[in-house]
Structure formats: structure tokens, C-alpha cells
C-alpha positions in Angstrom: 118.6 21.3 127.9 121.1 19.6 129.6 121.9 19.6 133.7 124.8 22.0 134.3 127.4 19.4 136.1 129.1 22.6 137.8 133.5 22.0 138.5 132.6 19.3 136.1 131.3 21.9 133.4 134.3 24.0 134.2 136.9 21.4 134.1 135.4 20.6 130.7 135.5 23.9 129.1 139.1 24.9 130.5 140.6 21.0 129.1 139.0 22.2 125.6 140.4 25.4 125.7 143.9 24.3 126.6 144.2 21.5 124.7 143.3 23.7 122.1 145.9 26.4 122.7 148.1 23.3 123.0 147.2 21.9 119.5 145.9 19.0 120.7 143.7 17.1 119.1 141.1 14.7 121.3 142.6 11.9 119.9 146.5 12.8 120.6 145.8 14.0 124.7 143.5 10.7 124.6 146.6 8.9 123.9 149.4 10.9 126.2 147.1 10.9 128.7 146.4 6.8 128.9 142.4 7.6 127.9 140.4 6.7 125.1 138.9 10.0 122.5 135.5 9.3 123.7 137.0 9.9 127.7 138.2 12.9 126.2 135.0 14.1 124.4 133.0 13.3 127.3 135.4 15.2 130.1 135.1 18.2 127.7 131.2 18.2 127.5 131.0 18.0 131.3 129.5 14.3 131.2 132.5 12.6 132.6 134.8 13.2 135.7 138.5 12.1 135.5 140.4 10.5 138.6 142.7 12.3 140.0 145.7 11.0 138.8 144.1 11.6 135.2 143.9 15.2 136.0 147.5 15.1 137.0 148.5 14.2 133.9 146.3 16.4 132.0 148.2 19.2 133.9 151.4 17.4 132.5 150.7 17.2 129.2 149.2 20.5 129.0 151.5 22.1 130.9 149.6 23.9 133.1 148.8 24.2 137.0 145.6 21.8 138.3 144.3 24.4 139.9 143.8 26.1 136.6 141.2 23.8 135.2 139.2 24.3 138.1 138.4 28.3 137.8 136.0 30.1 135.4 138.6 31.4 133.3 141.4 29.9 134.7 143.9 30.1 132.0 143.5 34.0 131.7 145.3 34.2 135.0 148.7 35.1 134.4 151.5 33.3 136.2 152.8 36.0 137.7 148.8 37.1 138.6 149.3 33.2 140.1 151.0 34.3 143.3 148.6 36.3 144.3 146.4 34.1 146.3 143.6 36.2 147.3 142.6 36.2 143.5 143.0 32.5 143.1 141.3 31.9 146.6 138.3 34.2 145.3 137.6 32.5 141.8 137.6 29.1 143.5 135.9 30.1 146.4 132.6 31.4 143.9 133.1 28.2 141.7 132.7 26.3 144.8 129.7 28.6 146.2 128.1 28.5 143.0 127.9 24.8 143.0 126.8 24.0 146.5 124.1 26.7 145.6 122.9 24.7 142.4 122.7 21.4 144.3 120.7 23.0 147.0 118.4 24.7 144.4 117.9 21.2 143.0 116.8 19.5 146.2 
């Protein structure tokens, strides 16, 4: 079984999901996004963490908010559930928790 990467695992599961929804394949956000498939493949599986300006333009291309790829579910919130900050504050705030939980179980 493989190590659970945490924001990385999330990150991964939410670009699948959207690229998906966008109908995307790998291969097409590899190339609007300046990264090779594999990069792609890789991000989605959790294995790899993109810069920040490759997150940027993931949002870009996907058309959706950073912040979204970040958050168990985040593409079930709603934009107008988006303005309220006290739910977006609370998913983030137990991805975060749940991660600095993991690495302290692991030392």
C-alpha cells in the first residue's frame, strides 16, 4: 500500500476529477499547461507536486478557483456556497489538521 501524500493526494484526486468534468484528456491539460502526460499522471496519483505557477495555470485552464483543488471535495462547493468563508476556512483548516496529524503519527 502506498504512503498517503496528504494536500498532495487531494490535489491529485480534485485535478482528475476536474479535468475530467472538463474533458480533458492527460495528454491535452499536459500540453495547455506547459507539462509533459507523465507530470500529469503523476500529480493525479499524488506522487508529484506542481510549482506554484503550474497550479496557477491548472486553475486557468480548468477554470476553477486554486483553492478548490486543495479541499476534500472541493469542486462540490458551489460558487455562491464560495463566499461563505467559514465553510471554506473549515474544509481547509481539517485538510491541513489532518496532515500535520499524519506526519506526526509517522515520526
Amino acid at each position: 500500500m502506498e504512503k498517503s501524500n496528504g494536500l498532495q493526494d487531494v490535489f491529485g484526486r480534485n485535478l482528475k476529477e476536474r479535468r475530467k468534468q472538463m474533458g480533458f484528456t492527460q495528454g491535452e491539460l499536459a500540453r495547455r499547461i506547459g507539462v509533459s502526460t507523465s507530470f500529469v499522471t503523476e500529480m493525479e496519483k499524488g506522487r508529484k507536486a506542481p510549482s506554484f505557477a503550474t497550479i496557477e495555470k491548472i486553475a486557468d485552464e480548468t477554470q476553477a478557483p486554486v483553492w478548490s483543488y486543495f479541499c476534500e471535495g472541493g469542486f462540490e462547493i458551489k460558487s455562491e456556497d464560495a463566499m461563505n468563508y467559514e465553510l471554506l476556512r473549515y474544509r481547509l483548516k481539517q485538510n491541513v489538521c489532518s496532515v500535520i496529524d499524519q506526519t506526526i503519527t509517522e515520526c
